[in-house]
C-alpha positions in Angstrom: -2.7 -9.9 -37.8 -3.6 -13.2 -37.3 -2.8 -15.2 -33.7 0.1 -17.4 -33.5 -0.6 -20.9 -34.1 0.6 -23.4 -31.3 4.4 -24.5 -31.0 5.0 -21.4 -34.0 7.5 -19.6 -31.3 10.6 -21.4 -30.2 9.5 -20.4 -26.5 6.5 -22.2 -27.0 8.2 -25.1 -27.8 10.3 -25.0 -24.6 7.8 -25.4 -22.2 7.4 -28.7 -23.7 9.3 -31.8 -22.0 12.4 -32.9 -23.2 11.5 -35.7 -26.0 8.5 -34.0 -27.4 10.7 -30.8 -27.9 13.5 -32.8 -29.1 11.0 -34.4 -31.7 9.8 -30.6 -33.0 13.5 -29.1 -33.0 15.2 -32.1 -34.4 12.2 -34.6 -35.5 15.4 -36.7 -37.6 16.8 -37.6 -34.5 13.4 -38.9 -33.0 13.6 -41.5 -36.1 17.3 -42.3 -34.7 15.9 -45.1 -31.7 13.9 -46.9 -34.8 16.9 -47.8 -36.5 19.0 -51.2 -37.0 22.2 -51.2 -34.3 25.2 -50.4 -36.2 23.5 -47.6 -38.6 25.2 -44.8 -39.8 23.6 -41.7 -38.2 26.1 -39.2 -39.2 23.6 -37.4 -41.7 21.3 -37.5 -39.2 23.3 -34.6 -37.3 24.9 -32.9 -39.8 23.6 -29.4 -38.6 22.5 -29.3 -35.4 22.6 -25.7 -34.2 22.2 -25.4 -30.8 19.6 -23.0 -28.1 21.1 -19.4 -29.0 21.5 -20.0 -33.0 17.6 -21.5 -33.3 17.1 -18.1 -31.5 19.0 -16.1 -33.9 17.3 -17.3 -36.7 14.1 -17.0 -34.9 14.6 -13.4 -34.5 15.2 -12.8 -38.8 11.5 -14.6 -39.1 9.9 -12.5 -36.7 8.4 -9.2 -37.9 8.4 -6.2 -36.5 8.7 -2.5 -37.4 12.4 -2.3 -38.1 12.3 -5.9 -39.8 9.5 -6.0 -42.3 9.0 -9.0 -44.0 6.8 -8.5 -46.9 5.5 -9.7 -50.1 7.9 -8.4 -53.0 6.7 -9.2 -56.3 6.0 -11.9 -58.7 7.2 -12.8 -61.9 6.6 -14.8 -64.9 9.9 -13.7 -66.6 12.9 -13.3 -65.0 13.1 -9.4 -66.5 10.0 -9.1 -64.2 12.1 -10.3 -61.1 13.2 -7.8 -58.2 17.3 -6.8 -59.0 19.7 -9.1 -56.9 20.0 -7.3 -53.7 20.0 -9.9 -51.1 21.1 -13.4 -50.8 18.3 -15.6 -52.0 16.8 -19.2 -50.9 13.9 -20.8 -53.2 11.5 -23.7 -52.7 10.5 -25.6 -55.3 8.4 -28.8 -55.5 5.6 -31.2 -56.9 2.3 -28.6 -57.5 0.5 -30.7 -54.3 3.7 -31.6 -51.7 2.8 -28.3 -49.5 5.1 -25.9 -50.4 2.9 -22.5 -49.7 2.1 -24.4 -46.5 5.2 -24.8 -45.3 6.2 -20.9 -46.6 3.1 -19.7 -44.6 4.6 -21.9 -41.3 8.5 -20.4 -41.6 6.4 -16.9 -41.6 3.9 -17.7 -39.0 5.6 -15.1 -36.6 4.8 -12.1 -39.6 1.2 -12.5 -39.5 1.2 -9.5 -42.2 2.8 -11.7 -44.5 0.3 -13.4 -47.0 1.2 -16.4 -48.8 -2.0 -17.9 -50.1 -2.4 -21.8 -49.6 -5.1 -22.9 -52.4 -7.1 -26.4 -51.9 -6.3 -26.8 -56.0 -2.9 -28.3 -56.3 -1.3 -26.2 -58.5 -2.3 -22.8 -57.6 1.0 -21.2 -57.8 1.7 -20.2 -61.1 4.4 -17.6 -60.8 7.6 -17.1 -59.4 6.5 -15.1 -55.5 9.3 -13.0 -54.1 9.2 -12.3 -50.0 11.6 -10.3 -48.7 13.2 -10.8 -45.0 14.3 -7.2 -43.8 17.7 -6.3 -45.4 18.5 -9.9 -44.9 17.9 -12.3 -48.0 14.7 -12.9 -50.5 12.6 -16.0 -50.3 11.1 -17.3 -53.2 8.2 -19.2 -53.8 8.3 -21.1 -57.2 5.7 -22.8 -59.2 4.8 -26.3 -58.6 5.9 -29.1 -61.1 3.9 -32.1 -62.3 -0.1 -31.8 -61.8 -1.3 -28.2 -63.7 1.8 -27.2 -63.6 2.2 -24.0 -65.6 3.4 -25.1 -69.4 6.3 -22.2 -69.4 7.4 -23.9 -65.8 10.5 -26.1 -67.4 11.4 -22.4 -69.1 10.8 -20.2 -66.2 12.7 -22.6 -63.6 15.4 -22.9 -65.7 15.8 -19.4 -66.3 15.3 -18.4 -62.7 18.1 -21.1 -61.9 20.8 -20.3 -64.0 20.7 -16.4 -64.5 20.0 -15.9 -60.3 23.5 -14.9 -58.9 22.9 -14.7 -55.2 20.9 -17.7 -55.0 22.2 -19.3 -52.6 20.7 -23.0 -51.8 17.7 -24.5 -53.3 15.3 -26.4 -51.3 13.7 -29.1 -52.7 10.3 -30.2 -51.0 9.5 -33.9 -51.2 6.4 -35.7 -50.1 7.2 -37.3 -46.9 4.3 -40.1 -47.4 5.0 -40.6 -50.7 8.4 -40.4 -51.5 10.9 -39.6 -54.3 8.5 -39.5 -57.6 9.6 -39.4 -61.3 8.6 -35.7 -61.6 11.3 -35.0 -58.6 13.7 -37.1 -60.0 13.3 -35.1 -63.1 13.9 -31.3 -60.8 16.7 -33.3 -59.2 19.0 -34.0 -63.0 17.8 -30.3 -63.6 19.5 -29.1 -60.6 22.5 -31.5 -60.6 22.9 -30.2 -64.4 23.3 -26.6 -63.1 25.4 -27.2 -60.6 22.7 -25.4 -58.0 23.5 -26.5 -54.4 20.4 -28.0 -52.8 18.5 -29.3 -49.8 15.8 -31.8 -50.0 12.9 -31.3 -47.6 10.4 -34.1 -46.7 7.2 -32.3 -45.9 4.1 -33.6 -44.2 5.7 -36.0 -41.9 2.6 -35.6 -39.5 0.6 -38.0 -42.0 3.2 -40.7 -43.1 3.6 -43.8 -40.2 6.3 -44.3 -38.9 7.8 -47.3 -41.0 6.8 -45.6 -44.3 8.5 -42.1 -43.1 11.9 -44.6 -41.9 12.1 -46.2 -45.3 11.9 -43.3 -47.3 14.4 -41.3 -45.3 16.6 -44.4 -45.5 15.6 -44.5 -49.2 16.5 -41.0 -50.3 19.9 -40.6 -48.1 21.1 -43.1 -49.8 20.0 -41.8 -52.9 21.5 -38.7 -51.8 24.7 -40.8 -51.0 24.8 -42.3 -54.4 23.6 -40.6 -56.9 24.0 -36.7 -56.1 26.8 -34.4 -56.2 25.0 -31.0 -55.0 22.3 -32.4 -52.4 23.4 -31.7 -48.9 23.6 -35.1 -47.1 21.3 -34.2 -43.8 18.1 -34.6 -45.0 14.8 -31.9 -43.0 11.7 -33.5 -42.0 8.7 -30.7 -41.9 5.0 -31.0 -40.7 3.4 -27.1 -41.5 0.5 -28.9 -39.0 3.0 -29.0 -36.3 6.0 -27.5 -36.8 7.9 -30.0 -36.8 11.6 -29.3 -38.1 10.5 -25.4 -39.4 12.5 -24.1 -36.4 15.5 -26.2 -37.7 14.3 -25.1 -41.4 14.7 -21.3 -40.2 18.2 -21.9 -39.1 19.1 -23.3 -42.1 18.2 -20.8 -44.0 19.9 -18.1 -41.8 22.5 -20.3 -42.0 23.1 -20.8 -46.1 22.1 -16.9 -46.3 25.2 -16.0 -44.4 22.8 -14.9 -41.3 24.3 -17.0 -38.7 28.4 -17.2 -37.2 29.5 -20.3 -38.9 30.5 -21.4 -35.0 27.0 -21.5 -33.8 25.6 -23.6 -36.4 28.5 -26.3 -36.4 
C-alpha cells in the first residue's frame, strides 16, 4: 500500500498546536475572526463533533482485515448498480472541482483502495460504487458540465430517484470559483427530488482568503434563501491538506447512521 500522506490520520493532526489543528478539523471556524462584528455564525457550527466522534468515524475509514473497504462496481445503468444493502452517500460535482481527489483523501487510510484521479477533467464517466465494511456504500458519480458523459442528466436522475437508502448527497463546489450555472442547474435537480444534500467547497488551499470569505458568505445565504434540502453548515475541503476531510468523515458516519446522535450534536 501506499504511505500515508501528512495530516491523513487524526493523530497526526494532534501533534499540531492549537490554531493550526483547529484550522484542519474545523477550517469554517478559522474564517470566523475575518468576519464583520455582529455576524451570524450559527451555520458556522452547526455540527461540530467533538475528540471521541472524529475518532469514531476515523476508525470506519480506516482499513483493515475485518473492515475492508474496497472498490464495488460501476455502472452505467442503474440495473448494473450493486442491490441496496447499506446506507449510501454520493458525491457529485462539475467534471474538474476535485471530486476523485477528495474520494481518494476520505480513503487515504485504505491505501488498497484505488480511486483514479485523471489530469483530463472529466474522466469519470460512470457511476463508481466503494463499499465501507458492512457500514454504507460511497459513490462516486460522473462529473457535469466539461465532457460530461451525454447519458449524465439520465443516469443522475435515475440514480437519484430510484436509490432508496441514499441517504445525503454531497454536492462538491469549487471553492475559488464559486457557485456556477452548471451547479445551479444539479442544485433545481436535487431540490426537485426532494434529495437531502450538503454542499462541499473543495480546494480551499488555492482560493485567498477574501475570495474563499465572499463565496462562503455568498452561498449560505444562497443556501438561506433559496433552498429547501441543503443543510445550512456549509464543509470547506483541501484534498492537498486535509483540511475539513476529518470533519467530512464524520459527517458521513454521521448521515449513514454510524455515529450516536449525542456525540455529533
Amino acid at each position: 500500500g501506499r504511505a500515508l500522506p501528512p495530516l491523513a490520520a487524526l493523530s497526526q493532526v494532534l501533534r499540531l498546536e492549537r490554531s493550526r489543528r483547529t484550522a484542519i478539523v474545523f477550517p469554517l471556524q478559522k474564517l470566523e475572526r475575518y468576519l464583520a462584528p455582529g455576524t451570524d455564525t450559527a451555520r458556522f457550527r452547526l455540527f461540530q463533533p467533538g475528540l471521541a466522534a472524529l475518532q469514531r468515524a476515523e476508525a470506519l475509514f480506516r482499513s483493515d482485515r475485518g473492515h475492508p473497504i474496497d472498490y464495488v462496481s460501476s455502472a452505467v445503468r442503474m440495473d448494473h448498480a450493486p442491490p441496496l444493502a447499506l446506507p449510501e452517500v454520493c458525491f457529485i460535482g462539475r467534471s474538474n472541482v476535485g471530486k476523485s481527489s477528495l474520494i481518494r483523501a476520505l480513503f487515504s487510510l485504505a491505501p488498497k483502495v484505488e480511486v483514479r484521479v485523471s489530469k483530463t477533467p472529466g474522466h469519470t464517466k460512470k457511476i463508481n460504487f466503494f463499499k465501507v465494511g458492512k457500514y454504507f456504500t460511497l459513490v462516486d458519480m460522473p462529473g457535469y458540465g466539461y465532457r460530461a458523459p451525454q447519458d449524465f442528466v439520465e443516469m443522475v436522475e435515475a440514480y437519484l430517484q430510484e436509490r432508496r437508502n441514499l441517504k445525503r448527497t454531497f454536492l462538491l463546489v469549487d471553492g475559488v470559483v464559486g457557485l456556477q450555472k452548471t451547479d445551479h442547474i444539479a442544485i433545481e435537480m436535487l431540490e426537485e427530488f426532494g434529495i437531502p444534500y450538503v454542499m462541499v467547497l473543495t480546494k480551499i488551499d488555492r482560493a485567498s482568503r477574501g475570495v474563499l470569505l465572499k463565496n462562503v458568505l455568498e452561498i449560505q445565504e444562497f443556501v438561506k434563501e433559496s433552498t429547501q434540502g441543503c443543510f445550512p453548515q456549509l464543509f470547506l475541503v483541501s484534498s492537498v491538506e486535509f483540511s475539513g476531510v476529518h470533519l467530512l468523515r464524520c459527517f458521513v458516519a454521521h448521515v449513514t447512521g454510524n455515529l450516536p446522535a449525542v456525540e455529533a450534536s
